[in-house]
C-alpha positions in Angstrom: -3.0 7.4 9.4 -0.9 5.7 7.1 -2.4 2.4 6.7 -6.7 2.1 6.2 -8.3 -1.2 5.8 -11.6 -0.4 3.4 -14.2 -2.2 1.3 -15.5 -0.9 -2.1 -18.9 -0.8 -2.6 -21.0 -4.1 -3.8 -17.9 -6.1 -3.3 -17.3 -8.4 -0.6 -13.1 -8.3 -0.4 -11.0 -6.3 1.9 -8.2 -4.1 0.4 -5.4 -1.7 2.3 -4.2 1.7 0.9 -1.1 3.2 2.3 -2.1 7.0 3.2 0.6 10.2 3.5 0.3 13.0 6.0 -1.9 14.5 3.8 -3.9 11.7 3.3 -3.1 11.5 -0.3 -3.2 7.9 -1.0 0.3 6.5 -2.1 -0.3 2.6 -2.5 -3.1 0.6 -3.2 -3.2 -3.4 -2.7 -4.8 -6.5 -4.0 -8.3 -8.0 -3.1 -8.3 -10.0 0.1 -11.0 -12.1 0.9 -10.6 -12.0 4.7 -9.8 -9.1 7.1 -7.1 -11.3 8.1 -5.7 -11.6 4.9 -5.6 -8.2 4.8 -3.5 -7.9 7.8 -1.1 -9.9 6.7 -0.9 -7.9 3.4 -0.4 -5.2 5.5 2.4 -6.9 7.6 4.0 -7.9 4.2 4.3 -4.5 3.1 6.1 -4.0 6.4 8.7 -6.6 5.9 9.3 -5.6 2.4 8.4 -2.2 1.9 12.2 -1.1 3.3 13.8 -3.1 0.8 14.4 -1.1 -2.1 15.3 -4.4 -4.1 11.3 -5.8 -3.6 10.0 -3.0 -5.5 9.4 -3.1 -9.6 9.2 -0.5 -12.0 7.2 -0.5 -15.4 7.3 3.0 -17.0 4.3 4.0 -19.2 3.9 6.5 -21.9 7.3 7.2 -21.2 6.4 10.2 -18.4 5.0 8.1 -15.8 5.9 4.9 -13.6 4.0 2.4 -12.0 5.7 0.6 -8.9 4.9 -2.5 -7.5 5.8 -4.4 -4.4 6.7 -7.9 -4.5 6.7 -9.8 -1.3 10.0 -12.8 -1.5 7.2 -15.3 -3.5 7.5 -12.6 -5.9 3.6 -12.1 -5.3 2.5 -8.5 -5.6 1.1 -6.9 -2.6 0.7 -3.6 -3.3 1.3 -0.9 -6.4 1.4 3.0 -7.0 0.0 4.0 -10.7 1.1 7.1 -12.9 4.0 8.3 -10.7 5.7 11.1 -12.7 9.2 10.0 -13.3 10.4 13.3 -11.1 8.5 12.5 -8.6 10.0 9.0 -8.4 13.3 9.4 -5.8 10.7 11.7 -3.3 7.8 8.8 -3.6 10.4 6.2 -2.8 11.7 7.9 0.1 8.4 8.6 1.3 7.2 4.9 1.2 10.4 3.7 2.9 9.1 5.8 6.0 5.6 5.0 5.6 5.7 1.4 5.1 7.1 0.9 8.5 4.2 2.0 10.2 2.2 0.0 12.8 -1.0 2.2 12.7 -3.9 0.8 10.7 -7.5 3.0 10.8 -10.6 0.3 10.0 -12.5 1.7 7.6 -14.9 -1.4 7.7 -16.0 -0.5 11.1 -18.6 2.3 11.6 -16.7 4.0 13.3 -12.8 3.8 11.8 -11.1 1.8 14.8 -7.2 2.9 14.8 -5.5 0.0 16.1 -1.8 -1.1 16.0 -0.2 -4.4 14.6 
């Protein structure tokens, strides 16, 4: 399921992870106050998660690489932490695939509703 809507515990917002095959989780969004807001987090990550030239790099500690992606605004809507710069070429190629995605599992629900946007 490559995209889950979720809550954390004792806090209110809605958040979006991006999920591999594995269900190892690849990208991790901002706080949204609504569902909706959410959503359209999600969507954004659809529009620009293709486009290599919306994603920024900041290397840390010199081994590892965090990525963000910036929607056009140049608001971030989503980041992967501590990539290991030799893991960098297969995580991008993975997230160009992923991000395109219309399958979203509700995590909010009791149940996990899978639906498609």
């Amino acid at each position: 399921m490559p995209f889950e809507i979720f809550r954390k515990e004792d806090d209110p917002r809605f958040y979006f992870r991006l999920v591999d095959e594995r269900g190892k989780v690849l990208l991790n969004s901002q706080a949204y106050k609504s569902k909706y807001g959410c959503r359209k987090g999600i969507a954004s990550v659809r529009r620009n998660g293709g486009n290599e030239g919306q994603y920024v790099k900041k290397i840390l500690k010199e081994k590892y690489l965090t990525i963000y992606i910036k929607a056009p605004n140049n608001e971030i809507i989503g980041q992967i932490d501590n990539i290991p710069l030799n893991y960098v070429k297969k995580i991008y190629s993975k997230l160009l695939k992923l991000t395109q995605s219309h399958e979203v599992q509700d995590l909010t629900k009791k149940a996990g509703h899978t639906t498609r946007i």
